[in-house]
FIROLO-170460 format. One record per atom (N, C-alpha, C): chain; atom name; y, x negated, z. Coordinates in Angstrom, 3 decimals. Each point is the difference from the previous one (the first is absolute). Layout:
BEGIN
+------+------+----------+----------+----------+
: unit : site :        y :        x :        z :
+------+------+----------+----------+----------+
:    A :   CA :        Y :        X :        Z :
...
+------+------+----------+----------+----------+
This chain:
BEGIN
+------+------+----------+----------+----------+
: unit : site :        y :        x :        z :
+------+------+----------+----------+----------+
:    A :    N :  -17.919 :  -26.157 :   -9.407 :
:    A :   CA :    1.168 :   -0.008 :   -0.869 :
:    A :    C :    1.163 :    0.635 :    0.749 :
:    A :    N :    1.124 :   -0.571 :    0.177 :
:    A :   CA :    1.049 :    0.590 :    0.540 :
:    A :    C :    0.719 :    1.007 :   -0.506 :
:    A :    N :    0.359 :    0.834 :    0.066 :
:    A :   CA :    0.856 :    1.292 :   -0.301 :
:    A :    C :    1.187 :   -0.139 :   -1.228 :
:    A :    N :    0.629 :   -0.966 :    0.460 :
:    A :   CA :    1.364 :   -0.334 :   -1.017 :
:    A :    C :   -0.615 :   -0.720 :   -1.335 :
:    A :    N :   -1.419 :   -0.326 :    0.177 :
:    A :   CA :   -0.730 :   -0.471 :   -1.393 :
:    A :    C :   -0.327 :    1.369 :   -0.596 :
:    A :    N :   -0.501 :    0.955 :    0.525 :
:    A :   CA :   -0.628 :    0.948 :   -1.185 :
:    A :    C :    1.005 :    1.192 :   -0.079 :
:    A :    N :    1.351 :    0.073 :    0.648 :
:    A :   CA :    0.299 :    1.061 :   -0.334 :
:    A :    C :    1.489 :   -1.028 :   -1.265 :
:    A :    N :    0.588 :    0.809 :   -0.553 :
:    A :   CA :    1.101 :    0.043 :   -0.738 :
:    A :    C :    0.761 :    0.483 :    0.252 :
:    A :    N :    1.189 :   -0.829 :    0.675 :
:    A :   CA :    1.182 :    0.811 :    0.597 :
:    A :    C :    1.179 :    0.079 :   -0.876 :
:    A :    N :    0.679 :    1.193 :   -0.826 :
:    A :   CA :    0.789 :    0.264 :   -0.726 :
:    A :    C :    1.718 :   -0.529 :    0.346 :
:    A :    N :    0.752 :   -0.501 :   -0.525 :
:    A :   CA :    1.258 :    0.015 :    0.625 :
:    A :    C :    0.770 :    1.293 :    0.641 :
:    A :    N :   -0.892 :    1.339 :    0.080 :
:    A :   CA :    0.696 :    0.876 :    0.352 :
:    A :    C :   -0.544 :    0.708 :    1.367 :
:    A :    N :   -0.997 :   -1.248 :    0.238 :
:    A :   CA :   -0.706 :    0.422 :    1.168 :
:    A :    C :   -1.660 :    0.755 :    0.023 :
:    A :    N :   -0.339 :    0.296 :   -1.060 :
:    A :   CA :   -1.214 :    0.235 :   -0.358 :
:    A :    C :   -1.127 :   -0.638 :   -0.279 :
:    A :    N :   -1.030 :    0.335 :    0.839 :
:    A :   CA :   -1.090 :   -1.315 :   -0.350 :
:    A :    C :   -1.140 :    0.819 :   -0.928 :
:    A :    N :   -0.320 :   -0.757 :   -0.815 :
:    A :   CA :   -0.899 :    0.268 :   -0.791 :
:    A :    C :   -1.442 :   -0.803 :    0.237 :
:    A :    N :   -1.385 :    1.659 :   -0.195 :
:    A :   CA :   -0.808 :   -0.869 :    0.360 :
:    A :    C :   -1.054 :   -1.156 :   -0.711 :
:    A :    N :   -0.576 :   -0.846 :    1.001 :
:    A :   CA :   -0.819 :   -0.996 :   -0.917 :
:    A :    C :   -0.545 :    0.772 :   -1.484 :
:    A :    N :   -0.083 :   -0.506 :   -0.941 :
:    A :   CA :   -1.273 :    0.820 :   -1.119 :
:    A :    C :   -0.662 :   -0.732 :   -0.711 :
:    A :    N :   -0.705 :    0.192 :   -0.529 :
:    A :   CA :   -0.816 :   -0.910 :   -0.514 :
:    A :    C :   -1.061 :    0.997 :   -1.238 :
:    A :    N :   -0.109 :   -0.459 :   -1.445 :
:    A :   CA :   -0.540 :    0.833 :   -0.854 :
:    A :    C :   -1.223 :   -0.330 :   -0.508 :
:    A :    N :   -1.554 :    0.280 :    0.398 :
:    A :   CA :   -1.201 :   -0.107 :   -0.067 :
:    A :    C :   -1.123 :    0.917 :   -1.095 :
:    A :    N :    0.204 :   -0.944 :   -1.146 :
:    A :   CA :   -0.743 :    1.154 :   -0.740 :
:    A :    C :    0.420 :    1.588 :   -0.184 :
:    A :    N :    1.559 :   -0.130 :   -0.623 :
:    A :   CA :    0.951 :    1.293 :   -0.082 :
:    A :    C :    0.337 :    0.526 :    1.113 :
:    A :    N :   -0.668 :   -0.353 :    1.332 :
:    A :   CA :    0.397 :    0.820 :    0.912 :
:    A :    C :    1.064 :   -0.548 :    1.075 :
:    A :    N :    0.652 :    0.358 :   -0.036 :
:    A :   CA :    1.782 :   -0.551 :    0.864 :
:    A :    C :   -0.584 :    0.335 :    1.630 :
:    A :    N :   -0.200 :   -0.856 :    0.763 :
:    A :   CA :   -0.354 :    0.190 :    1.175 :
:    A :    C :    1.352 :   -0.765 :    0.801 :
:    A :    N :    0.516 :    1.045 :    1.072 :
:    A :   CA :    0.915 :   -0.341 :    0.855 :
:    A :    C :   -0.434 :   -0.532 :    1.642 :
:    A :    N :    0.632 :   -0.737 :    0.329 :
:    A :   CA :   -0.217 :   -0.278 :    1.438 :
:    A :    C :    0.751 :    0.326 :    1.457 :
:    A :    N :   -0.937 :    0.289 :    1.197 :
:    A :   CA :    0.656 :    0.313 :    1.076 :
:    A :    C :    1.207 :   -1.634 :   -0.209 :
:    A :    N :    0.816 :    0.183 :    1.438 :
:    A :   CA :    0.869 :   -1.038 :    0.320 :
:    A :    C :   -0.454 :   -1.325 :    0.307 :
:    A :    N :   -1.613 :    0.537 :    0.469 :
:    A :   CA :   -0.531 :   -1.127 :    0.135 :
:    A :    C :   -0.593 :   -1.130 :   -0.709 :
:    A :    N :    0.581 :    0.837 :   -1.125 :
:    A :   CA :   -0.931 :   -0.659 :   -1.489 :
:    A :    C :   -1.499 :   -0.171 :   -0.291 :
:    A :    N :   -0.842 :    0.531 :    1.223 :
:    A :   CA :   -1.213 :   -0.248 :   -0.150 :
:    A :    C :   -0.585 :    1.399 :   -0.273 :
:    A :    N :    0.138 :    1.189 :    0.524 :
:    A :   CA :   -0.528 :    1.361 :   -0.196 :
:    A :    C :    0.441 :    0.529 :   -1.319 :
:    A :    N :   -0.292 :    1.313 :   -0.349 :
:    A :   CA :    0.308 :    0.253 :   -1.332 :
:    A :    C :    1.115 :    1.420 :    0.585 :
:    A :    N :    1.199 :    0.202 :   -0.506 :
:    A :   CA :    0.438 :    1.173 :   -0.180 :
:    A :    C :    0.018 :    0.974 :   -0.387 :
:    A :    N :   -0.466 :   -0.433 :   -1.441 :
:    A :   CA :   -0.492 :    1.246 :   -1.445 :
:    A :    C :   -0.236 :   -1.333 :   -1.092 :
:    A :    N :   -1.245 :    1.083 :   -1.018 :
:    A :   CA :   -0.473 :   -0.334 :   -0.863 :
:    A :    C :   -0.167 :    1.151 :   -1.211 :
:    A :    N :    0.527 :   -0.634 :   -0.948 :
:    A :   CA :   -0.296 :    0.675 :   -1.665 :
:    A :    C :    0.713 :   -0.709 :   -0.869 :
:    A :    N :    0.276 :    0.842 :   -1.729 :
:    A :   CA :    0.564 :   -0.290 :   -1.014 :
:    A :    C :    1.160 :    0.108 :   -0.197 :
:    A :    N :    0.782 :   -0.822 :   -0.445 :
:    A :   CA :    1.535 :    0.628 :   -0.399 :
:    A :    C :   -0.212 :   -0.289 :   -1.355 :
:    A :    N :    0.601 :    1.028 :   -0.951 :
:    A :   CA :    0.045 :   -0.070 :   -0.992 :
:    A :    C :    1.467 :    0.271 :   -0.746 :
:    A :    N :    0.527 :   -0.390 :   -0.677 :
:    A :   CA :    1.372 :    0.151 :   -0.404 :
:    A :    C :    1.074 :    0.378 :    1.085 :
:    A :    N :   -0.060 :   -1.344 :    1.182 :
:    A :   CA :    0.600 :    0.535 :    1.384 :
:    A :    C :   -0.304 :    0.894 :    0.585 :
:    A :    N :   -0.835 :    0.865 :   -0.254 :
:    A :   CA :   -0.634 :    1.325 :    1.047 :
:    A :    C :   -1.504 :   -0.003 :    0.210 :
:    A :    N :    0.052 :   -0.004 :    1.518 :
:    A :   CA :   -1.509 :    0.052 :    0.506 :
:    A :    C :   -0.892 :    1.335 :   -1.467 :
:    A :    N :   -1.259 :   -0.762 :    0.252 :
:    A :   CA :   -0.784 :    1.215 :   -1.303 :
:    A :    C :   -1.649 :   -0.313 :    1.221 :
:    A :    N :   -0.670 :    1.721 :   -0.331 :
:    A :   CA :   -1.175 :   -0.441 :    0.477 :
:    A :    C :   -0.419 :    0.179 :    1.087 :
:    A :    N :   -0.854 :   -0.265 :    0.707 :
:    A :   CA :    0.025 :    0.105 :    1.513 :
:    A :    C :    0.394 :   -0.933 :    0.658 :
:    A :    N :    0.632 :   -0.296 :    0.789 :
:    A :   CA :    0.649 :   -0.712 :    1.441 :
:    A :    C :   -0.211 :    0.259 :    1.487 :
:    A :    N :   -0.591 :   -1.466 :    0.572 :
:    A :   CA :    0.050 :    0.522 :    1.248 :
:    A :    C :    0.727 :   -0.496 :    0.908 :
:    A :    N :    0.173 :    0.306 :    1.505 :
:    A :   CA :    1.169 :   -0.805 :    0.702 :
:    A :    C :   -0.522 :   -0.141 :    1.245 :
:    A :    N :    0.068 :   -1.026 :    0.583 :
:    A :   CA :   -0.863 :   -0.233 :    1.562 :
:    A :    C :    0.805 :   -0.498 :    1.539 :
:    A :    N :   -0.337 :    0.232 :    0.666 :
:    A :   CA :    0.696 :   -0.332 :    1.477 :
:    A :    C :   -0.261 :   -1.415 :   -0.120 :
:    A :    N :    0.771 :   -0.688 :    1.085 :
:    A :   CA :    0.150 :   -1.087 :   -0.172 :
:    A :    C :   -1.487 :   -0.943 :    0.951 :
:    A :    N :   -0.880 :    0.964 :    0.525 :
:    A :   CA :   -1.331 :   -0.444 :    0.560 :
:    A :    C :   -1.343 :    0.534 :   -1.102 :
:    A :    N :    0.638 :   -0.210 :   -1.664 :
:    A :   CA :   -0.673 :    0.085 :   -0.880 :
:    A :    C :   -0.632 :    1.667 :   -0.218 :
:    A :    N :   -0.105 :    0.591 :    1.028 :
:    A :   CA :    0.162 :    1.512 :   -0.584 :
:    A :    C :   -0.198 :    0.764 :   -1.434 :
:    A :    N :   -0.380 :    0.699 :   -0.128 :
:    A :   CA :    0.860 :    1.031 :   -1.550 :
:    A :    C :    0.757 :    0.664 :    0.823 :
:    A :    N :    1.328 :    0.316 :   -0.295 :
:    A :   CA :    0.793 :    1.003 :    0.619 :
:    A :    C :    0.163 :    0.794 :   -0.935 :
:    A :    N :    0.227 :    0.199 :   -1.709 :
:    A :   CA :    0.338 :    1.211 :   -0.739 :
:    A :    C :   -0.788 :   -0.569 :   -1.676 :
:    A :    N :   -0.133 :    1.125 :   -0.691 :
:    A :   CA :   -0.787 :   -0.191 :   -1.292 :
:    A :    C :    1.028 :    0.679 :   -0.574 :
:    A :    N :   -0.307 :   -0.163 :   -1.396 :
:    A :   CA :    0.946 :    0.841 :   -0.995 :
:    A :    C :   -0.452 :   -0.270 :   -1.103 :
:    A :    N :    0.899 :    0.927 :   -0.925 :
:    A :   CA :   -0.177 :   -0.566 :   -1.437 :
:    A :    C :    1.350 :    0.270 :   -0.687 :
:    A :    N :    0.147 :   -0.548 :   -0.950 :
:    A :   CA :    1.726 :   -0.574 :   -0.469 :
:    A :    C :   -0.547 :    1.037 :   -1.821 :
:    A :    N :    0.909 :    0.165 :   -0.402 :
:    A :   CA :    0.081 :   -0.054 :   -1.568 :
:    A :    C :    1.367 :    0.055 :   -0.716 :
:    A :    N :    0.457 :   -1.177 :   -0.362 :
:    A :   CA :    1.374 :   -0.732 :   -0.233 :
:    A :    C :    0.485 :    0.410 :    1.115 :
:    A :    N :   -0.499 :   -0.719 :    0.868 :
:    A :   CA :    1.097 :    0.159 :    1.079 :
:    A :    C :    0.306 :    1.233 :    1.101 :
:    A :    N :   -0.477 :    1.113 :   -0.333 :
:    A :   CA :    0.062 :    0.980 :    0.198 :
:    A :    C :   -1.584 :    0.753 :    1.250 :
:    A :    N :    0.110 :    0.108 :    1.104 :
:    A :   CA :   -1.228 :    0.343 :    0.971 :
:    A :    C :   -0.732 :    0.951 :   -0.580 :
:    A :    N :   -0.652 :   -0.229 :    0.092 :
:    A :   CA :   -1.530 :    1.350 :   -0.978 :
:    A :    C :   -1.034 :    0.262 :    0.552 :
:    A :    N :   -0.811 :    0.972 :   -0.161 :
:    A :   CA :   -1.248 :    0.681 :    0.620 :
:    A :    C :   -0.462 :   -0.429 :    1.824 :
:    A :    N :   -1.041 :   -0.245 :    0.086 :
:    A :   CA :   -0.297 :   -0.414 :    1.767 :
:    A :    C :    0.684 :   -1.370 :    0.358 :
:    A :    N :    0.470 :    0.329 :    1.209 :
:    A :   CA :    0.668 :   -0.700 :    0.881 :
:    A :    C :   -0.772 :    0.070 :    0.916 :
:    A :    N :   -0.414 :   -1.245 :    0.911 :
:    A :   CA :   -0.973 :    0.055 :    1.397 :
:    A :    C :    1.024 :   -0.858 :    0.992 :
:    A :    N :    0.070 :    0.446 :    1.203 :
:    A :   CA :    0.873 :   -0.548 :    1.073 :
:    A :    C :   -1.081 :   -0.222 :    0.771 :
:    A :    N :   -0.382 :   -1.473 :    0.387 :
:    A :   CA :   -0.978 :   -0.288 :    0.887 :
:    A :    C :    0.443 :   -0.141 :    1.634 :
:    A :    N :   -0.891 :    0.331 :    1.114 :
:    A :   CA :    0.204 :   -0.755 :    1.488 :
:    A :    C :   -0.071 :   -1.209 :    0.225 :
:    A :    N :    0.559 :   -0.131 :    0.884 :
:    A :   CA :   -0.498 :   -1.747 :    0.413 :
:    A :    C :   -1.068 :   -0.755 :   -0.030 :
:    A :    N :   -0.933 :    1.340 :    0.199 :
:    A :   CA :   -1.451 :   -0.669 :   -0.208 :
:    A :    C :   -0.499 :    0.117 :   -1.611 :
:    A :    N :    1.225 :    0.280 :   -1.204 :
:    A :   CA :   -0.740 :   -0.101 :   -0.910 :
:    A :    C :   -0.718 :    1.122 :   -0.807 :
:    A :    N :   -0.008 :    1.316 :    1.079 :
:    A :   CA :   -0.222 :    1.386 :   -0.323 :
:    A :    C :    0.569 :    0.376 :   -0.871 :
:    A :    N :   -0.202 :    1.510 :   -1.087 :
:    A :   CA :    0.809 :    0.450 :   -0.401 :
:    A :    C :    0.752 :    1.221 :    1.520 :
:    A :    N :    1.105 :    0.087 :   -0.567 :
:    A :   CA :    0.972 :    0.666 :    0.634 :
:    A :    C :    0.430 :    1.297 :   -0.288 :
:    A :    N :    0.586 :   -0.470 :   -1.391 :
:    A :   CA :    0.711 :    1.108 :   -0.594 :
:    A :    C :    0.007 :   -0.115 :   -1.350 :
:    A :    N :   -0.494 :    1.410 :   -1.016 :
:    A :   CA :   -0.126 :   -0.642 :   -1.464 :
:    A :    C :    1.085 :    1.234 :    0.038 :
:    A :    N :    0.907 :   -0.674 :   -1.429 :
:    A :   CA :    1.296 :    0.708 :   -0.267 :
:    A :    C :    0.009 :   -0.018 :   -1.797 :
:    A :    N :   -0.273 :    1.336 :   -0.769 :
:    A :   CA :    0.037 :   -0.513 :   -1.672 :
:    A :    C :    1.520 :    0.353 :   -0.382 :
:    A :    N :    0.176 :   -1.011 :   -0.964 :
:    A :   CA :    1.254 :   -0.425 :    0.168 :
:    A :    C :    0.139 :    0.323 :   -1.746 :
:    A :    N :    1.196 :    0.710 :   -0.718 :
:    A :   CA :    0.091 :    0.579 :   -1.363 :
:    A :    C :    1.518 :   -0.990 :   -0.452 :
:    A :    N :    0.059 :    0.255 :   -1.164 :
:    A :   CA :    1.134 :   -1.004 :   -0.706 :
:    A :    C :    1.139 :    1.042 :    0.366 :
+------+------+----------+----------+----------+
């Protein structure tokens, strides 16, 4: 898939990425349209829940959890290889 197919380029110069919504869960795409960027819920426009977000060689790069929108309890920052890294708890 070519590039100028999955992204959304804004008139103001902003590209927006591929997404696609699977059983409530709003999954975004690298540029390449084939890897995943992040995955979770949006609920009344704000991520809810846990979410994750990945390098573009399919990776986990970071975990979280949302509540309206808002970052909450463990946060995990993974390595390249997928490790945890760094856990960070995160308060409203």
């Amino acid at each position: 898939m070519k590039n100028d197919q999955c992204d959304i380029i804004h008139p103001n110069g902003v590209k927006e990425k591929k997404l696609e919504v699977i059983d409530g869960y709003t999954i975004k795409y690298h540029a390449n349209g084939v890897t995943r960027w992040s995955k979770g819920m949006i609920v009344d426009d704000q991520p809810e829940g846990y979410w994750e977000w990945y390098r573009e060689d399919g990776t986990i790069k970071r975990s979280g959890y949302f509540d309206k929108g808002n970052p909450v309890g463990e946060w995990i920052t993974y390595n390249s290889k997928g490790e945890k890294h760094k856990v960070t708890q995160r308060t409203k």
